[in-house]
Residue, then its C-alpha position, 0 to 999 in steps of 0.5 A: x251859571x252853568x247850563x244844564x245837560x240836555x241829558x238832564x232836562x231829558x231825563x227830567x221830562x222823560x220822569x215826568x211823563x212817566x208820571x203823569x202817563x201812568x196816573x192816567x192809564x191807571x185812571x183809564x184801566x181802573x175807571x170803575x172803582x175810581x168812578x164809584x169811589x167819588x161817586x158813592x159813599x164806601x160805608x154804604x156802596x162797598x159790596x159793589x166796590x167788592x165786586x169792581x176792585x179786583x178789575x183795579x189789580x191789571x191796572x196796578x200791575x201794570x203799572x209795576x211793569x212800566x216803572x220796570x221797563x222805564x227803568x230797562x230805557x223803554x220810553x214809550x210808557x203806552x206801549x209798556x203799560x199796554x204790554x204788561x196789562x195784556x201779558x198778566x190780566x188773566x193772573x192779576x185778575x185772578x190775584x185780585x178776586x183771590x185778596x180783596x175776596x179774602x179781604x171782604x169774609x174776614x172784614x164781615x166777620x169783624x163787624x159780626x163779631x166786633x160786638x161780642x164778647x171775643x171781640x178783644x182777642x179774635x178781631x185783631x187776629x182777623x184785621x191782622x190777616x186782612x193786613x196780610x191779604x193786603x201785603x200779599x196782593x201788593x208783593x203778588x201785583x210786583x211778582x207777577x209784573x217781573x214774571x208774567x208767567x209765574x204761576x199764581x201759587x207760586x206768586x201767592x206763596x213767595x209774597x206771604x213769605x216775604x211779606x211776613x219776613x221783610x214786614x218793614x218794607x210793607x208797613x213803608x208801602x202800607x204808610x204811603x198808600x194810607x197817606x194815597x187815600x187819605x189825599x184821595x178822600x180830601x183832594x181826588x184831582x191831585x191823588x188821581x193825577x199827581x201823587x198816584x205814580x210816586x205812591x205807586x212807584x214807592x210800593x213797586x220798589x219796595x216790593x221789588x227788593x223784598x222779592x229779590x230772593x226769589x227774583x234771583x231764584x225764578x218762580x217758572x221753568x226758565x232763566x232767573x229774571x233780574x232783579 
């Protein structure tokens, strides 16, 4: 049998470590929403799962980051993830009040008009726009970890129009968060510390190649960043 590279073995740890580094940095940076999610029931809790989730989008962030400078050679995942929390809080922050606000109107407005006559024709309008301020936090999260310094306008706009043209790349990473939750309801140790990085992983490149156009075009007043 032939014996395997050192390069491979290292490869094969430095991945797994980014894994699990990962699951737990984001477990760390978003403790509130993952304490409150195991601890409180959502159908009852969610207006104060309203008001931690926007606190989860740095950590998501942040994770998008690291995947990116893992993929660079950076191997200090701490370092990296600390790096990219830091440099995008201020916009990330500000993403994720913007979407998960936007989110919560529309959703009570389903459930204040779920039971009228209207209900047919507006209520998938409106669960139509709450999948799109999905998309669009997600696509904002990846623009926002490859340019920190890209104006939120800019990120809002470019990630709805993307998100809306390359819709096939978003329903794969919508389908993989959902199969994320639905682990995370049955199984939380192995969703928190397993599957979290490869489900994240999975949105980060899809979301990555979907904003190529505008990865190759720069958001800002400066150089192209590589995509």
């Amino acid at each position: 049998m032939k014996r395997v590279a050192h390069d491979t073995w290292a490869s094969i740890l430095g991945v797994l470590y980014l894994g699990l580094m990962v699951n737990l940095l984001v477990l760390v940076a978003a403790s509130p929403l993952v304490v409150l999610l195991i601890t409180t029931d959502p159908m009852h809790s969610w207006p104060l799962l309203a008001v931690v989730a926007p606190f989860a989008a740095p950590a998501l962030t942040a994770a998008f980051g690291t995947f990116r400078a893992h993929g660079e050679g950076e191997t200090q995942v701490v370092r990296a993830f600390l790096q990219v929390w830091r440099r995008t809080l201020r916009g990330s922050l500000l993403l994720g009040v913007i979407v998960v606000g936007f989110a919560v109107v529309l959703l009570v407005d389903v459930r204040a008009l779920s039971d009228t006559a209207a209900s047919v024709v507006i209520v998938p309008v409106l669960l139509l726009l709450v999948v799109l301020a999905a998309i669009t936090g997600l696509l904002g999260a990846v623009a926002l970890a490859e340019v920190p310094t890209a104006r939120l306008r800019d990120v809002l706009r470019s990630s709805l129009y993307l998100g809306v043209r390359r819709w096939y790349f978003q329903v794969l990473s919508l389908a993989v968060l959902g199969v994320q939750v639905g682990v995370f309801a049955t199984m939380p140790a192995v969703a928190i510390g397993i599957t979290a990085a490869p489900a994240l992983y999975v949105v980060w490149a899809n979301g990555r190649y979907c904003l190529r156009p505008v990865l190759d075009v720069p958001m800002r007043g400066e150089k192209p960043h590589p995509a």
